[in-house]
N, C-alpha and C positions, 0 to 999 in steps of 0.2 A: 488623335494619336495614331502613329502609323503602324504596319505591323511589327518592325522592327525596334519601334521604341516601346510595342507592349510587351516583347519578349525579354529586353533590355530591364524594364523596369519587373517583369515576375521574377528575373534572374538575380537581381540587386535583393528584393524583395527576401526569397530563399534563403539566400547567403544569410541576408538580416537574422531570419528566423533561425537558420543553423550558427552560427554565433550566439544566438537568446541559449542555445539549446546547450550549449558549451558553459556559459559563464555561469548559467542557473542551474546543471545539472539535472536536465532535464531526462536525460535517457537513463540513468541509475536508478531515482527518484518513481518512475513512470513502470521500468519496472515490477518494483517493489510492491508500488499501487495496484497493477493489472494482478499480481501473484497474488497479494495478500485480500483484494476487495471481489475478485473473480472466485478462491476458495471461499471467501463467507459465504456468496451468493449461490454457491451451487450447492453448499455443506445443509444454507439457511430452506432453500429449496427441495431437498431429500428431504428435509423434518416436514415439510409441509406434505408433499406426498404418502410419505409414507404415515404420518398421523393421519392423513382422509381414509390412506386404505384400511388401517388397522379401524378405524370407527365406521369403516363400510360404506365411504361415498360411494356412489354409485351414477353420479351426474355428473359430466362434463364437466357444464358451464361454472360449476360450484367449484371444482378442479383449478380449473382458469382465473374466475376471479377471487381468489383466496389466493393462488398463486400472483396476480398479476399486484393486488395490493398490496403484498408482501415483496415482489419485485420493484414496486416504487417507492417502498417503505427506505428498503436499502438502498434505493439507489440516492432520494432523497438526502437522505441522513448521511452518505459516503458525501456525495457532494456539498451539501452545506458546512458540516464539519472539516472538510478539507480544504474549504473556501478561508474558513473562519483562520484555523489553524495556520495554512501556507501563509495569508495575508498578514499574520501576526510574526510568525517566525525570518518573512521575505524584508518587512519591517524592520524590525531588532536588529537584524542583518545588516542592512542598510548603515542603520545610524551607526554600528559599529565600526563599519567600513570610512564613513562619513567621519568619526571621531579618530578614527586613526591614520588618515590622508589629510586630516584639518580642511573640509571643503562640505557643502551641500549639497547630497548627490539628489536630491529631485532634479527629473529630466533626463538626468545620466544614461547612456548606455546599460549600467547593472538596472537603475533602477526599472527601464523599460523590460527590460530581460528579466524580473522578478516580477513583473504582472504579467507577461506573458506565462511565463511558469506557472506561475498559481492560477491561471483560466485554463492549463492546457492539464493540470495535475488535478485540478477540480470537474474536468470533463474527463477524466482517467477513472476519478475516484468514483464518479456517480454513473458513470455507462458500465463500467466491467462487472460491477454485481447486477444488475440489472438486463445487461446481454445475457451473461452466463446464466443467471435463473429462467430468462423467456425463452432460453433455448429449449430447456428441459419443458417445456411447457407445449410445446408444438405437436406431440401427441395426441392432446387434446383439444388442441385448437383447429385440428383439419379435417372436416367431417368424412364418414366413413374411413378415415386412415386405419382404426383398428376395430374391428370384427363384434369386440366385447371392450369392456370397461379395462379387464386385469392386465386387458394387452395392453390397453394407454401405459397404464403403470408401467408395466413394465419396459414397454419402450423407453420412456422417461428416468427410469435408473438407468437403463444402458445410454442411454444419451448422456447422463450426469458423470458414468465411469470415463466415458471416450473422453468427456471435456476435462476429468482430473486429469488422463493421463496425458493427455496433449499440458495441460498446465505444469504438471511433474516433466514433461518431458523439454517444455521450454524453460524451466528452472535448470534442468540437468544439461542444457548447451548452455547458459550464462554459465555455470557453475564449471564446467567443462565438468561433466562427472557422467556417470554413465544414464543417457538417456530412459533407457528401460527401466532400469533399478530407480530412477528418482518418478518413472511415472508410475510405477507401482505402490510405491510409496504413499502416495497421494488416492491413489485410488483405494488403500487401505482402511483410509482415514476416512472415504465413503463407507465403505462396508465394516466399520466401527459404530457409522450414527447409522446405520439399518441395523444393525445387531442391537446396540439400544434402544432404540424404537420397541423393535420387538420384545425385548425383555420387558421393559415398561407396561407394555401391555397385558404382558403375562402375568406381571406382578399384580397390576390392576384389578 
């Protein structure tokens, strides 16, 4: 294959996938997944932190891997459950589509465009809680980064506010609403489950 038939066919290729991306609904859907599975993951990740600091870890590595099991836990569980779920609902879909055209769409155009979908929503579902909490974790993952322990922490909340507000704030351009106001918003909702934390403890 020459060079002009391989650009030929990435190009055919593309188009293919931007049409799967159209019929299935993929950019609304994908959305929704990155907002809704990126806040568990970072909301899921401040509890983890902030319960080691309130019980006084004091060790890195302990830091890390309680964070990172807890990172594949969710991400695990995002992607398998959204395998299960898309594959079922891409389904039903199908045969209704199928029962209301009087034809059998296996093979079909939708149908390839609904398994695309659900491998491209099921790698949405299980990477964006799982990026977003290993982010927060890089603190302590990079030796001498911080001087003392309470600075990892700390780094590690303000890494978790930046990536709310970037999340708030890519909600607040789909939403066309006001960027700032929607990434504060969200960053609220962090320092809601640290204020909880805290109280909890108190109460303890």
């Amino acid at each position: 294959m020459d060079e002009t038939e391989s650009v030929t066919t990435r190009t055919a290729r593309f188009e293919e996938f931007a049409e799967y991306r159209r019929l299935a609904s993929i950019d609304e859907i994908g959305r929704r997944v990155i907002a809704n599975n990126g806040f568990d993951g970072i909301l899921t990740i401040i509890g983890v932190l902030m319960g080691s600091y309130v019980a006084g870890v004091q060790e890195p590595r302990i830091v890390v891997s309680t964070g990172l099991a807890t990172c594949m836990a969710i991400g695990i569980s995002g992607a398998w459950g959204s395998y299960m779920a898309e594959t079922a609902e891409r389904k039903h879909e199908l045969q209704e589509l199928g029962q209301a055209l009087l034809r059998d769409m296996h093979g079909s155009k939708q149908a390839r465009a609904a398994r695309f979908a659900t491998l491209v929503i099921t790698a949405l579902d299980g990477l964006s809680p799982f990026l977003a909490g290993m982010t927060m974790l890089i603190p302590f993952l990079i030796p001498g980064l911080c001087t003392e322990i309470s600075h990892c922490y700390l780094a590690s909340i303000s890494l978790a506010m930046i990536e709310l507000f970037g999340l708030g704030a890519f909600l607040g351009k789909v939403a066309r609403e006001s960027i700032v106001r929607s990434g504060l918003r969200m960053i609220l909702a962090g320092i809601v489950c640290i204020g909880l934390t805290f109280l909890l403890n108190a109460n303890g």
